[in-house]
N, C-alpha and C positions, 0 to 999 in steps of 0.2 A: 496411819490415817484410814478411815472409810474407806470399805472399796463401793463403787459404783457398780449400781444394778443397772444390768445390759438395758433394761425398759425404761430408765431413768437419766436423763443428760445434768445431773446434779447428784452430790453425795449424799447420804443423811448421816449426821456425824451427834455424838454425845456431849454434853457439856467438858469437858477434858476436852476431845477434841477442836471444841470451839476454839478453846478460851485459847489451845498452841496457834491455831488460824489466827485470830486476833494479835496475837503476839507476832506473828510472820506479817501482818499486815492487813488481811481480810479487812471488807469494809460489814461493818453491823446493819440491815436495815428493818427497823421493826415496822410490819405489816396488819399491826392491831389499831380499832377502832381508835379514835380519841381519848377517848373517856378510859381504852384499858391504859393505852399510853400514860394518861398523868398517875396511874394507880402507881406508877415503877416502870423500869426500863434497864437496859443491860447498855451501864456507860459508854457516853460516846458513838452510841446509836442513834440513826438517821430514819426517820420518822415518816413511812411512805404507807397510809393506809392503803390494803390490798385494791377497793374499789377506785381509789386516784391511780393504781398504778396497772390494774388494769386497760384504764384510758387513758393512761399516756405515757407507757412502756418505754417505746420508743425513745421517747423526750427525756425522760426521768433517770432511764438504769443508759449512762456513757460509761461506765467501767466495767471490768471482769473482777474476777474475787472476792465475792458477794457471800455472806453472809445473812441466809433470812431466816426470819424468826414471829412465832405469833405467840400465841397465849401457850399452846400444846403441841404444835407441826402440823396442822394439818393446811392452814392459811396460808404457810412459808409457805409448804410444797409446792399450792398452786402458783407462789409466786416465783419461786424458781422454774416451773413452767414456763410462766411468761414468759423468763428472761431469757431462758434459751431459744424460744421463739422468736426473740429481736437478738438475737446473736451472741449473748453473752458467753463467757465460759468460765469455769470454775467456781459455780456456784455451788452453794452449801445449805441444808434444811439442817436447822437446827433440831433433833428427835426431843420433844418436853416440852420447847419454848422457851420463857419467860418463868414459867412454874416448875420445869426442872434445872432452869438454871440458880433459882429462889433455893430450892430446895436442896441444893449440892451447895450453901453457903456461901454464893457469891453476891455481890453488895448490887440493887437498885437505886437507879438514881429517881428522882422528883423532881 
């Protein structure tokens, strides 16, 4: 697995290393706009654009072993921030997003 960077309270892990989290149980939540959403999605993902879940963090992330993901990582990241700010733990930036899990031949849903 990823090792965690001492400045960071979340991993960044590679598509491989996703897809074994997913398999352990990891929960998927994609942090892209609407409109990227219905473009495709990484099955069985939970659909929290970043600016709903910046206001309302709290209410929204009740689990650990999170899984975030946007178009490329740079959107997870912030929202793996979040999450360790209202106390999560074991969260995950997916590094590529959406577009290197596309591109490593894994299937989108619609």
């Amino acid at each position: 697995m990823a090792q965690i960077e001492e400045k960071e309270p979340f991993n960044r892990v590679g598509v491989k290393d996703a897809q074994a989290l997913i398999e352990e149980g990891y929960k998927v939540i994609d942090v892209r706009e609407p409109f990227e959403w219905a473009q495709g999605r990484i099955p069985n993902a939970t659909h929290i654009p970043l600016n709903t879940l910046l206001a309302r963090a709290q209410e929204l992330l009740t689990e650990d072993n999170l899984i975030f993901v946007c178009a490329e990582g740079v959107r997870s990241a912030v929202a793996c921030e979040v999450a360790a700010a209202v106390g999560r733990t074991n969260l995950v930036n997916l590094e590529g997003g959406t577009v290197a899990w596309a591109r490593a031949g894994n299937p989108l849903e619609r």
